[in-house]
N, C-alpha and C positions, 0 to 999 in steps of 0.2 A: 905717701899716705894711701892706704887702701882702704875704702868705704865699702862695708856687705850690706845690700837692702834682702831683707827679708818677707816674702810676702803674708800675711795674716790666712787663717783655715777658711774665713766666710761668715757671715753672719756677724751680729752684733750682743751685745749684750750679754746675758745671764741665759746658759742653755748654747751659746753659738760656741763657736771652735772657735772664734778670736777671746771669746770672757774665758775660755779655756786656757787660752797661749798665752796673752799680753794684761789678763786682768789678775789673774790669779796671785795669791800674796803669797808664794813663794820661793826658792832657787829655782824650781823645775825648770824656766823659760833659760835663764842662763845658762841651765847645764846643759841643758838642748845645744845650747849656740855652742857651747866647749869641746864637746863631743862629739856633736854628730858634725854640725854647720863648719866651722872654722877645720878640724881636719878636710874637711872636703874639699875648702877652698884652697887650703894648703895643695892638697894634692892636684887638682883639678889646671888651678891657675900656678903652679911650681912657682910658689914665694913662700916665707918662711916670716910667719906673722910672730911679733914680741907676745912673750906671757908677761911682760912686766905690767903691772897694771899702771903704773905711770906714763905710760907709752900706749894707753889705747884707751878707748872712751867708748858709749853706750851712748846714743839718741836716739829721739822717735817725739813723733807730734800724734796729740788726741790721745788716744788708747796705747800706740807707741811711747807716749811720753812717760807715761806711766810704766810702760813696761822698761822702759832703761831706767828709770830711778826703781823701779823692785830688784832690778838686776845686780845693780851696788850695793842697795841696801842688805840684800841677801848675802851677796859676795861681795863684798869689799876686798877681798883680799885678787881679784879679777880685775878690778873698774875702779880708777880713782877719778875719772871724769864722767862726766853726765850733761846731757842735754838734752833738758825739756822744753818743748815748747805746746803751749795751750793744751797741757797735758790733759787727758781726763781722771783725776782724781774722786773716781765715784765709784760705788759698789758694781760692778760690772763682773766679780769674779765667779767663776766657774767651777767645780761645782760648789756649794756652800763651804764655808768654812769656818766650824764653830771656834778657833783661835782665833779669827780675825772676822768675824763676820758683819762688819759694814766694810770689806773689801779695801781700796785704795782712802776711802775717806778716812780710817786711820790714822794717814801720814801727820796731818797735821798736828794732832794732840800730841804724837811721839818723835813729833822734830827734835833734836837736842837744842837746848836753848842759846843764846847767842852768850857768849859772856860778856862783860859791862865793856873791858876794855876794846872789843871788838867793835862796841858802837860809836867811838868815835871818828 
């Protein structure tokens, strides 16, 4: 198992280079990680990381949390695992964005819903 930490640009909220990187209701943070981030590792540290998305996962806490659950939601076909924890799930994104403009607070009205026999 290889674990990559990433560190955030500075700053907080709406206007910072982190409500830029990790709030943002896009792909963009993911494709960052596909392209620029994980080739480097690949090269840097000589291992040879799975594209299968069953084989790799996404976390992060607070701002992080959010930003690996945008990162599946965006790609799924990347990330079939996710871990959040004391995510921030709050409009924090950068810059405005009138598709999504209450930010992460979103998630919750456009969760899919559980189906019945799932609740037993």
């Amino acid at each position: 198992m290889i674990a990559i930490s990433i560190g955030n640009g500075g700053g907080d909220a709406q206007g910072s280079e982190r409500g830029l990187e990790y709030d943002t209701m896009s792909g963009r943070y993911a494709e960052f990680v596909e392209t620029e981030v994980l080739p480097l590792v690949e090269a840097k540290c000589h291992v040879k990381l799975t594209r299968d998305p069953e084989g790799r996962a996404t976390m992060g806490g607070s701002s992080g949390g959010s930003c690996a659950l945008i990162m599946a939601w965006y790609h799924p076909e990347l990330y079939h695992r996710v871990l959040t924890y004391s995510g921030a799930y709050v409009n924090q994104q950068w810059p405005y964005n009138s598709a999504t403009p209450h930010g992460a607070w979103e998630f919750p009205p456009s969760f899919p819903r559980r189906r019945e026999s799932m609740n037993t």
